[in-house]
C-alpha positions as CSV (number, residue, x, y, z in Angstrom):
1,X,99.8,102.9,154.3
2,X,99.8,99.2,153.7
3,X,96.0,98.4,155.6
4,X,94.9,101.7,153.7
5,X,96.0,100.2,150.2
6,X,98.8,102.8,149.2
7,X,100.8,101.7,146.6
8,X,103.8,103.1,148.0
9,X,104.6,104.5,151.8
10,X,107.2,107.6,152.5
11,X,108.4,107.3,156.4
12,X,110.8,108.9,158.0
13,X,112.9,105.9,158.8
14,X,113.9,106.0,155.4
15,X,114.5,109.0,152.8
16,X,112.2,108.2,149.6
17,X,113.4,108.9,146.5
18,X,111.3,110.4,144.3
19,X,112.5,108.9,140.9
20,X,111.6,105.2,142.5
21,X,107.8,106.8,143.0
22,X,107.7,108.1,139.6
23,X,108.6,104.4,138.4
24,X,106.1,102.9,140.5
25,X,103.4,105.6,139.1
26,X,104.5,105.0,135.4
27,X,104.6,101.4,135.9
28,X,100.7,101.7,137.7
29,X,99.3,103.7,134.3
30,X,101.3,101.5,131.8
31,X,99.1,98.6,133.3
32,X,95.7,100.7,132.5
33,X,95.5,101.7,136.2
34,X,94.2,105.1,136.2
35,X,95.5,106.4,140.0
36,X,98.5,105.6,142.2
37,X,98.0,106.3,146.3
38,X,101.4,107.7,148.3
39,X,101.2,108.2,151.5
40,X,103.6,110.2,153.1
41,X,104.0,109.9,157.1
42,X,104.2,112.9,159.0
43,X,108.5,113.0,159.2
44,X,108.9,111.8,155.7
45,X,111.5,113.5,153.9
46,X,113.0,112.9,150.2
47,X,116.6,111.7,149.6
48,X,119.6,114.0,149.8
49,X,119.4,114.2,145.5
50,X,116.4,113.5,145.0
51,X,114.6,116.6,145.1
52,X,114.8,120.3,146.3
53,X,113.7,120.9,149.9
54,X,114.7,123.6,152.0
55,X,115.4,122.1,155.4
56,X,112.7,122.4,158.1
57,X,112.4,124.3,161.0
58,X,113.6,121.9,164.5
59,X,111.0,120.7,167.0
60,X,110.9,121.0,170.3
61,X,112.3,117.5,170.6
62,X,115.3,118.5,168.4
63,X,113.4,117.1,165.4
64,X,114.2,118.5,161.7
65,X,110.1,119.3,160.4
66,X,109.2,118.9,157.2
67,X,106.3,120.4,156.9
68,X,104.2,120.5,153.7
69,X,106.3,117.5,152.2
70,X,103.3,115.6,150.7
71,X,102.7,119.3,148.7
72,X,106.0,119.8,147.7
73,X,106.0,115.8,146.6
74,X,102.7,116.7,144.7
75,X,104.3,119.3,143.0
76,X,107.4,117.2,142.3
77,X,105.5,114.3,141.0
78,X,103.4,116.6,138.7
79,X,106.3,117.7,137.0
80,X,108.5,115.0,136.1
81,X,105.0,112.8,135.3
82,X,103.1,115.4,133.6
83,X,100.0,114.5,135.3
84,X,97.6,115.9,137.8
85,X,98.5,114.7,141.7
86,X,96.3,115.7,144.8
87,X,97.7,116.0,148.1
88,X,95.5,115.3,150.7
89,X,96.1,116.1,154.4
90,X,94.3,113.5,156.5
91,X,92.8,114.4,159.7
92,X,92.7,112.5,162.8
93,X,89.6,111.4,162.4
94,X,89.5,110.0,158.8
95,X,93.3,108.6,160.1
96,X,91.6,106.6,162.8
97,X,88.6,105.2,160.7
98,X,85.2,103.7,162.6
99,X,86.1,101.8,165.4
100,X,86.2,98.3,165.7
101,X,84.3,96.1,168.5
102,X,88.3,95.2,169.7
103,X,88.7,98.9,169.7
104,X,85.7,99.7,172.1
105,X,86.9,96.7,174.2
106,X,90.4,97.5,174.6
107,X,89.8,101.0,174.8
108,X,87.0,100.4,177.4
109,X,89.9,98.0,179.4
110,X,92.8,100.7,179.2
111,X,90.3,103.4,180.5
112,X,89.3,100.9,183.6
113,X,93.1,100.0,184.2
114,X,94.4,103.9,184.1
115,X,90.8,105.0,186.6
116,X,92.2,101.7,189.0
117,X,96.0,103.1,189.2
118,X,94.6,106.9,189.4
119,X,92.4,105.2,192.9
120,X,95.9,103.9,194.3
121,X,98.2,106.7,193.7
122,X,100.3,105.2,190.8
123,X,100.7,108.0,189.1
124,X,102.9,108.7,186.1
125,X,102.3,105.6,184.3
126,X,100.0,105.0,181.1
127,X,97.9,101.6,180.0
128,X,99.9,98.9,177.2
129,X,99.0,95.9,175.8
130,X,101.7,92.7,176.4
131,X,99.8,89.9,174.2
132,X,96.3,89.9,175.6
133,X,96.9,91.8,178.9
134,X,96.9,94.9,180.2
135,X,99.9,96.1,181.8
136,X,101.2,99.4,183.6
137,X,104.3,101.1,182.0
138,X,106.2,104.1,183.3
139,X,105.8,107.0,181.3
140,X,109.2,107.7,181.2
141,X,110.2,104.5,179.9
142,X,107.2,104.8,177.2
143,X,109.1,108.0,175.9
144,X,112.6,107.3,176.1
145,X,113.0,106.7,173.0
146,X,111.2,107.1,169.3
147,X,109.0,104.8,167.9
148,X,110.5,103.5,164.9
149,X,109.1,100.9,162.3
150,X,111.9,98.2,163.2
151,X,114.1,97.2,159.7
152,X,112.4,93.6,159.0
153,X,109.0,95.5,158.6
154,X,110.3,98.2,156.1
155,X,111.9,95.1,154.4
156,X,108.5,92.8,154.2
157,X,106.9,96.3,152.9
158,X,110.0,96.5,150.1
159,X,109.1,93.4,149.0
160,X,105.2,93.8,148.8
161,X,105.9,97.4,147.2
């Protein structure tokens, strides 16, 4: 989203509305821009009114899916704007992007933390990072709950967007 330079984010936090997006776009081409980049998050789903979706299918977590939203949102977007809009379904790969030296390092200090608790025993715990160490967390308490973008981010990115 934001470190990729979209110029607006869909996430499942919050239903999008698909009228602000076609603002935005208008808004972008008015200016002489000649492209707008949405990125939709894999969960992202449109307002209630703000365009027709048939509901998804549940996950096995109890999760509505909303599979092939960024399509439909193509489709959407092409319609009401009249102009040509490509989805593109990133792959993990082209998500991650080349490492980083941090990357290698942290990545190299996880790996050495997780083979030291596997030598003891301490099983059903995974590698996090508290500041600048490494510390062990229970598994269960690392999936408790979802992850969600906490409400002062998705307020910074409303006022960047």
């Amino acid at each position: 989203g934001m470190a990729g330079g979209a110029h607006g984010i869909c996430i499942p936090e919050r239903p999008f509305r698909v009228d602000r997006l076609c603002e935005m776009v208008e808004e972008r081409f008015a200016r002489g821009k000649k492209f707008a980049v949405i990125c939709v998050a894999e969960g992202a789903r449109p307002a209630e009114d703000s365009m027709p979706y048939e509901k998804g299918e549940i996950d096995q977590y109890g999760h509505e899916r909303f599979a092939g939203i960024g399509y439909r949102l193509a489709g959407e977007l092409e319609r009401r704007l009249g102009k040509e809009a490509r989805p593109v379904i990133l792959g993990h790969v082209q998500r991650g992007g080349v490492p980083t030296a941090y990357d290698r390092v942290l990545a190299t200090r996880f790996g050495w933390h997780a083979v030291e608790a596997a030598h003891r025993g301490d099983f059903g715990m995974m590698t996090s990072l508290r500041g600048t160490d490494i510390a062990m967390v229970p598994l269960a308490d690392a999936t408790a709950e979802l992850n969600r973008v906490p409400r002062n981010r998705m307020e910074e990115t409303e006022a960047v967007f």
